[in-house]
C-alpha positions in Angstrom: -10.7 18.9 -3.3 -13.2 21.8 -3.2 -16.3 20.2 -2.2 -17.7 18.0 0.3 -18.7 14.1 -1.2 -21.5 13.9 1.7 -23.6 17.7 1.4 -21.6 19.6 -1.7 -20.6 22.8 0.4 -17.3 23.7 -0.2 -14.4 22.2 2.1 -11.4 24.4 3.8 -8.0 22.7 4.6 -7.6 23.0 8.5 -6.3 20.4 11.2 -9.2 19.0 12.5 -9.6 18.7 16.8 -7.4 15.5 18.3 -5.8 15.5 14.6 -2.0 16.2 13.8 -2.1 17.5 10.2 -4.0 19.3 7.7 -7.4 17.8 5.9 -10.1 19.0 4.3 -12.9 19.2 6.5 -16.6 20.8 5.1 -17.6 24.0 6.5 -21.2 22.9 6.4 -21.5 19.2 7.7 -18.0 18.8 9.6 -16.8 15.5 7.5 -13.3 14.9 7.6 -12.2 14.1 4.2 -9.2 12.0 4.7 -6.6 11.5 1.6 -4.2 8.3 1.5 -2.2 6.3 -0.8 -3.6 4.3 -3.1 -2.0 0.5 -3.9 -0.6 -0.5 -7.0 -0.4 -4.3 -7.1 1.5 -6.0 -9.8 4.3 -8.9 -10.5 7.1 -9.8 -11.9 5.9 -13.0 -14.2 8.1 -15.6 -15.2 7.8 -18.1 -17.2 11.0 -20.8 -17.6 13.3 -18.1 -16.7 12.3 -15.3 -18.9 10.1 -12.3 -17.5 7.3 -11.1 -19.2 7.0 -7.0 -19.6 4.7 -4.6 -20.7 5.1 -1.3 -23.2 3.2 1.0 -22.2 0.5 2.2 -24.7 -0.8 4.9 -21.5 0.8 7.8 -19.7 2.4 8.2 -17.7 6.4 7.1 -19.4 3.9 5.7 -22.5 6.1 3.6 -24.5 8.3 2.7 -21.9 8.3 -0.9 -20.6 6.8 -2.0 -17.2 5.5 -5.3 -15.9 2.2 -6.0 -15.3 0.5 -3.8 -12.2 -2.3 -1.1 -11.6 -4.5 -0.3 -9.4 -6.6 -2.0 -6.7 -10.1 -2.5 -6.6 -12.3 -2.8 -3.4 -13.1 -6.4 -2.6 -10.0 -7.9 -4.2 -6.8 -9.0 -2.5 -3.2 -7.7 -3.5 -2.5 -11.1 -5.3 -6.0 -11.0 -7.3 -5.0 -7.2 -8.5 -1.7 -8.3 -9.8 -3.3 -11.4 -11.5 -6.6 -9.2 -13.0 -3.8 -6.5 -13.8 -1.4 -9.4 -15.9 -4.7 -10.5 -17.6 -5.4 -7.2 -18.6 -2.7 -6.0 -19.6 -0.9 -8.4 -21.1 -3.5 -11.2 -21.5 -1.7 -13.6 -19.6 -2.8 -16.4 -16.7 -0.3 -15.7 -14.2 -0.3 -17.9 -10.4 1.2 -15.2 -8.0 3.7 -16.3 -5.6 5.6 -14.7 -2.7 5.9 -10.4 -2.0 8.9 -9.5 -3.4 8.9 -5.9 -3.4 7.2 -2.8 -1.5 8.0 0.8 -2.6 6.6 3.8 -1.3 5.9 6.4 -3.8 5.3 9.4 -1.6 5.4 12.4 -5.0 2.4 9.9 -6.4 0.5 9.3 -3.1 1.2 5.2 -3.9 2.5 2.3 -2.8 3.7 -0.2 -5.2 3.3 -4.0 -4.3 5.2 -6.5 -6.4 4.9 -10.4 -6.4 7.0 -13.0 -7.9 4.3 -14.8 -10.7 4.4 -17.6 -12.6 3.6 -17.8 -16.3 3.4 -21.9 -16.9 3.1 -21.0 -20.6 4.2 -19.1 -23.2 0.6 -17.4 -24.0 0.1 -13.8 -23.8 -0.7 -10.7 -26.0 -1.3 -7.2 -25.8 -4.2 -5.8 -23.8 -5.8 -2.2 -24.1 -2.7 -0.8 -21.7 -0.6 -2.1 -23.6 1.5 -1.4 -27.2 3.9 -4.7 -26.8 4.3 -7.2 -24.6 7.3 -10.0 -24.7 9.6 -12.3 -22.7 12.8 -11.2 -22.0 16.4 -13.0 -20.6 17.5 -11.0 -17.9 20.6 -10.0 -20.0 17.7 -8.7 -22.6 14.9 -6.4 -20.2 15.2 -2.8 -21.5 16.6 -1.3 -18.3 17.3 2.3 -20.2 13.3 2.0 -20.9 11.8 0.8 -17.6 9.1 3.1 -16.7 9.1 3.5 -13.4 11.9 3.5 -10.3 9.4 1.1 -8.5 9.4 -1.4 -11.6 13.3 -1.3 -11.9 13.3 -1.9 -8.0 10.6 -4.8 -8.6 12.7 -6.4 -11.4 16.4 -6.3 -9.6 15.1 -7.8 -6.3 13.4 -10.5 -8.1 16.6 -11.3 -10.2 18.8 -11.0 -7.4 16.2 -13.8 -5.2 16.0 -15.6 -8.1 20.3 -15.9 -8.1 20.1 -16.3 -4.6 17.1 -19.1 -4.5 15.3 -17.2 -1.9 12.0 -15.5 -0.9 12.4 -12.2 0.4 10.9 -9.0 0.5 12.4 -5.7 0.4 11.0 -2.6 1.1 11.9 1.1 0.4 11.4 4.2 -0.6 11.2 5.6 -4.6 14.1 7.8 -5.1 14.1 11.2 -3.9 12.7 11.2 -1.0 14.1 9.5 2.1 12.5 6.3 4.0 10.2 8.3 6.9 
């Protein structure tokens, strides 16, 4: 950041008074110009025991397969984003069910948020994000081509509730950096 969002003067990276770490803070006007994670919301969708996955047509890791997920939008809830984000990227009607899944992706400034979904039918197709998209067994997902650490994490929690017959969700860090 080199410039203030409220008055345009340029900003200088300093710990502000009664804070612990550095921020940019304007020069001109004082605002503290706080940075945080952003939240990817996505899920794993299912439909009669196969999971539906993207191929990425995008970068980052474009050609690689992912399941359904992207970024929030102000005024929607972590369910709604993963729902909009199946229906736009893989033009499929999706009913989100229980968290399964929350990664923190500290290199990206993230945190991915995972729910089981249900497909109820077979009826999707590829949106603008997307190159592919298909059902596969579990014996079948492309695990050498899953894009992200968070998605892999996503995908072997849900398979492992799904043998188990239980609801749960697990949390972690992405790999690389230890769980603060």
């Amino acid at each position: 950041m080199n410039y203030c969002s409220e008055c345009g003067q340029p900003v200088v990276t300093t710990v502000p008074a009664g804070d612990n770490r550095e921020r940019f803070v304007c020069a001109a006007c004082g605002t503290v110009h706080y940075q945080n994670p952003r939240i990817v919301a996505g899920c794993v969708p299912d439909c009669a025991g196969r999971i539906l996955l993207c191929k990425r047509a995008i970068e980052p890791r474009r050609g690689y397969w992912t399941v359904p997920a992207g970024f929030m939008e102000i005024g929607e809830t972590m369910p709604d984003a993963a729902a909009r984000e199946t229906w736009e990227e893989a033009e499929a009607r999706v009913t989100v069910g229980p968290l399964i899944a929350v990664v923190d992706v500290i290199p990206a400034r993230q945190v991915h948020v995972f729910f089981a979904g249900t497909l109820a039918e077979p009826v999707y197709g590829a949106g603008a994000e997307s190159l592919d998209v298909g059902l596969f067994s579990p014996d079948d997902i492309p695990w050498d081509d899953i894009a992200f650490p968070s998605v892999r994490i996503a995908l072997e929690q849900y398979l492992s509730n799904r043998a188990r017959g239980v609801d749960e969700l697990h949390l972690c860090t992405a790999p690389g950096r230890p769980a603060g």
